[in-house]
N, C-alpha and C positions, 0 to 999 in steps of 0.2 A: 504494500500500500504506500502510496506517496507520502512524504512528510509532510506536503501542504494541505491535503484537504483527506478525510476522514470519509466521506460520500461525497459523489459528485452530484452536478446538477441532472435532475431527466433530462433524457435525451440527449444527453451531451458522448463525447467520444474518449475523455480527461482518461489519458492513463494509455490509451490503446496503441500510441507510434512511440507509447514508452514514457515513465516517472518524471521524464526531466527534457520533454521533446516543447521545443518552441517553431516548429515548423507546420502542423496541423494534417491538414489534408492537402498539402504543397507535397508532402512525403508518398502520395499517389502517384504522382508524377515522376515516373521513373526512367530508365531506357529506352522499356518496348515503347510508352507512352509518347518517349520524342520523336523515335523512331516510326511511328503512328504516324505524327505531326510530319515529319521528313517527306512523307509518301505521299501525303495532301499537294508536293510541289510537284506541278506538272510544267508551267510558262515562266518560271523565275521572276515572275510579279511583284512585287514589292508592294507594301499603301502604310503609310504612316498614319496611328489611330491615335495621333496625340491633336489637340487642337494647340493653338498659339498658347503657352506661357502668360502671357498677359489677357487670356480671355478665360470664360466669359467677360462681357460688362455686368454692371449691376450687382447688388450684394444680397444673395438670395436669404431669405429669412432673419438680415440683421446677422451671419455669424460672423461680421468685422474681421476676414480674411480677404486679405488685399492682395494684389497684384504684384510679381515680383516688382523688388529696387535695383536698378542696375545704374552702378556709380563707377568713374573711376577710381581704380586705389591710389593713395597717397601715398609717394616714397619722399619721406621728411617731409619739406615744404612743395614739392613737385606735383601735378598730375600725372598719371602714369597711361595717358591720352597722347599719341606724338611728342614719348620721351625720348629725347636723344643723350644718352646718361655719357656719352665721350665726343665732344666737337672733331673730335682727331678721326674719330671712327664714323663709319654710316648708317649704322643700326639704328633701326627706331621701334618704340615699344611700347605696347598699349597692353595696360593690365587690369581686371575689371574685381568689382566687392559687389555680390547679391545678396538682398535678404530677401528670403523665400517663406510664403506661408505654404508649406506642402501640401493640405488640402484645397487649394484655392482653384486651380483648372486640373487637366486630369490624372490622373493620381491613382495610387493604389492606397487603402488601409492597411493599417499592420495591424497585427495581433490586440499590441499595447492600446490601441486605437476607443475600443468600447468594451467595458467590463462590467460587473453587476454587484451588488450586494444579498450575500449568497454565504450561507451559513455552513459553512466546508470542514470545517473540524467540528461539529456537534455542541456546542459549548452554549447554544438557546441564546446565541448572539451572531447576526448576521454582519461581515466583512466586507470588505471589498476584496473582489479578487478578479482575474480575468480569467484567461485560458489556461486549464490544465493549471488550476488553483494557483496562479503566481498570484503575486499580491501589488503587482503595479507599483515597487519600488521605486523611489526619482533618486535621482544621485543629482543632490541639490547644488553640490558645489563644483559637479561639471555640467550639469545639466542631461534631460533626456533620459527616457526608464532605462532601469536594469535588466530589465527581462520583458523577452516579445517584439523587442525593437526591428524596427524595419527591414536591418543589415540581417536577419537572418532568413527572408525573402532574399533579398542582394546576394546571399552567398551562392543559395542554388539555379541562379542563373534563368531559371523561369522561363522552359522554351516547353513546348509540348503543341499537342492539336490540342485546336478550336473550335466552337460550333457557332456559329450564328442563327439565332431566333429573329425574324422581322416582325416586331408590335404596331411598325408605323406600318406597313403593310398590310397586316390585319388588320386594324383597327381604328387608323388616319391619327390625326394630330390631337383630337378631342381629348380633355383629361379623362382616364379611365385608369381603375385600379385593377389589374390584372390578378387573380389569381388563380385556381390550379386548372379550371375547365378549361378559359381563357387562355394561359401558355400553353397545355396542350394542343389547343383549335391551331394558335399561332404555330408550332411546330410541325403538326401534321401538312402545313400548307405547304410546308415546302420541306418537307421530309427529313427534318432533324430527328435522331437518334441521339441522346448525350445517354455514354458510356462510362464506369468508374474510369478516373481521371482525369477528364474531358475538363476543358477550359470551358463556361457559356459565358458567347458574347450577347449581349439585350439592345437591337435597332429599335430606338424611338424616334429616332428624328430629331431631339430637343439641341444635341451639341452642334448638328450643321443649323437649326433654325437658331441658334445664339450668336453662331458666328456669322451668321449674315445678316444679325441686326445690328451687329455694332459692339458702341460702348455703353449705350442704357437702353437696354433692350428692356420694353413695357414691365410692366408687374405680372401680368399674362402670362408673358412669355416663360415667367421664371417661375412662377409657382403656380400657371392655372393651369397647365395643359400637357400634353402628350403622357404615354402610359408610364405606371410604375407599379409596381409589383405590392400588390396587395398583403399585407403583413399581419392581417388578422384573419387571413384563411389559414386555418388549419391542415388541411390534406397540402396547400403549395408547400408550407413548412415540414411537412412531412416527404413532400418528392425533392424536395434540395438536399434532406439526409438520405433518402433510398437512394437515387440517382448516384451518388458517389461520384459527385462533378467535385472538382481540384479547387476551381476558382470560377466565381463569378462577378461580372461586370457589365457595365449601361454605358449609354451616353447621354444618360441624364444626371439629376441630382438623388443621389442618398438611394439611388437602385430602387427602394421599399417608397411609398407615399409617408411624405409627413407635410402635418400630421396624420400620424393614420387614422383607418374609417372609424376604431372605437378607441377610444382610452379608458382602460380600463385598469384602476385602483391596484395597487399591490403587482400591476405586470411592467414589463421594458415598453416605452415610447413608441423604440422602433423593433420590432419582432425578429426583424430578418439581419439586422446589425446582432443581436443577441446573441441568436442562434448559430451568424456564423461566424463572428468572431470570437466570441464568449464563448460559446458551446462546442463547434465543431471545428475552430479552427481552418474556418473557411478565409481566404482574404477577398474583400472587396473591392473592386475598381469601378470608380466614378469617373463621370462627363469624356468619355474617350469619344472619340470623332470617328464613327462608324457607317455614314454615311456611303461614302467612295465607296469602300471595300465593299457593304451588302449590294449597293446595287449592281455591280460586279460579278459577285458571286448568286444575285436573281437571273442577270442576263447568261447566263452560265448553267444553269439548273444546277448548281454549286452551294453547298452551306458549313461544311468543313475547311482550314486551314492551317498552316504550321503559325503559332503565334509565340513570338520571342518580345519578355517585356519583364527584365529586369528593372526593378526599382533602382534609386543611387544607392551604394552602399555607405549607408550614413547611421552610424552608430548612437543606438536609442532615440531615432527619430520615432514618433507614432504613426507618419504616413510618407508619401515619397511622390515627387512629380515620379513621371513614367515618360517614355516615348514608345509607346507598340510597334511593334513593325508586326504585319502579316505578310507573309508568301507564300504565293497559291500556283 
């Protein structure tokens, strides 16, 4: 039995890729799985499923996550913007300082990302704890958790096959909460199978209709419309653990609708943040730019691909920009 928790949450997986595992259901993803992914390449295609860095516009629900800062660095009194650090010599040098909100455009969650209060050792006192009972450690005088941190997505390099589901296809731009009849209709349409390890990709539409609004795209645009995964159905919460999908990700906001349809007392806000990062050790990936690539692989009768998307390896970060790349 683990030292940190005495029983785990229902439903959860705490214990099963081992005592002391901070990689979850990333640990699916294995050889044959890339090797899967590998065989999806037929044309050497390429499509980048990141949008701009500095998009969306607009700051959806108030969470005060801005847009990268990109400065020059300062060497002494110098910019380091066409430095020429020796008159004698002809090198010139431009060096740059980012501060980055990791979840601000598109991104993966990490582990450390969303946790629960959740009574792990028996003691008739509920904790905080996340995946596979850590306790969401901060290492306050370096900053950024101890455990679950981003870097250990980063390590295993994060390539495997893909599926693409189209909800804007099914269901148009209209706000709709998707759950389990609903993705299955949307799958059957165009013949997705997600197998244990499978990456699911989620087409709504919402990151190409952001990026072609701009920099203050309506209030509409950002919290009234396009599909998201319904988080108080039951049976969808149930085919994200059957399924035995690796990773899941949209290119909307928060994957799940918030707020979602019921709030209900004594439970998690968002159900499907809980479940898979809390519980099973799923990672999530928001606002990727999926556009290109689905309708691509529509005109193709195509829904599988090799999808590589390491996070940065940035230690005890809680989430991480991304740049996906697919090839198909």
């Amino acid at each position: 039995m683990s030292t940190r928790w005495k029983v785990r949450p229902a439903g959860s997986n705490w214990g099963d890729f081992g005592q002391d595992d901070q990689r979850g259901r990333l640990n699916l993803i294995d050889r044959a799985k890339v090797l899967q992914g590998i065989a999806e390449v037929h044309e050497g295609t390429t499509f980048c499923l990141s949008l701009p860095l500095d998009f969306p516009g607009g700051n959806y629900h108030n969470l005060g996550r801005r847009p990268p800062l990109v400065r020059p660095l300062r060497r002494g009194a110098a910019l380091t913007y066409n430095l020429r650090p020796n008159v004698r010599q002809t090198d010139i040098f431009c060096d740059d300082c980012a501060e980055i909100h990791p979840h601000f455009s598109t991104h993966w969650d990490a582990l450390a990302h969303v946790g629960a209060t959740f009574d792990a050792d028996q003691d008739g006192i509920a904790e905080v704890r996340y995946y596979n009972g850590y306790r969401g450690e901060v290492d306050n005088g370096a900053g950024g958790v101890r455990a679950l941190g981003i870097e250990n997505m980063g390590r295993m390099g994060v390539q495997g096959r893909a599926v693409m589901i189209d909800l804007l296809g099914a269901f148009g731009s209209a706000r709709r909460l998707v759950g389990y009849d609903d993705l299955m209709r949307a799958a059957k349409l165009t013949g997705v199978v997600v197998e244990q390890g499978d990456i699911v990709c989620l087409h709504t539409g919402q990151a190409t209709a952001l990026l072609a609004a701009g920099r203050n795209p309506p209030v509409a645009l950002l919290e009234e419309s396009f599909c998201h995964l319904d988080g108080c159905d039951e049976r969808l919460l149930e085919w994200i653990d059957a399924s035995g999908l690796a990773l899941l990700a949209a290119d909307n906001f928060a994957v799940e609708a918030v707020p979602p349809r019921a709030v209900q007392p004594g439970r998690a806000a968002e159900p499907i943040h809980e479940l898979c990062l809390f519980k099973l050790g799923i990672h999530l990936g928001e606002l990727w730019y999926l556009g290109e690539l689905n309708a691509w692989l529509c005109s193709r009768g195509r829904n599988r691909f090799l999808l590589t998307a390491p996070p940065l390896l940035l230690p005890g970060a809680v989430g991480s920009p991304v740049t996906p790349v697919a090839t198909v």
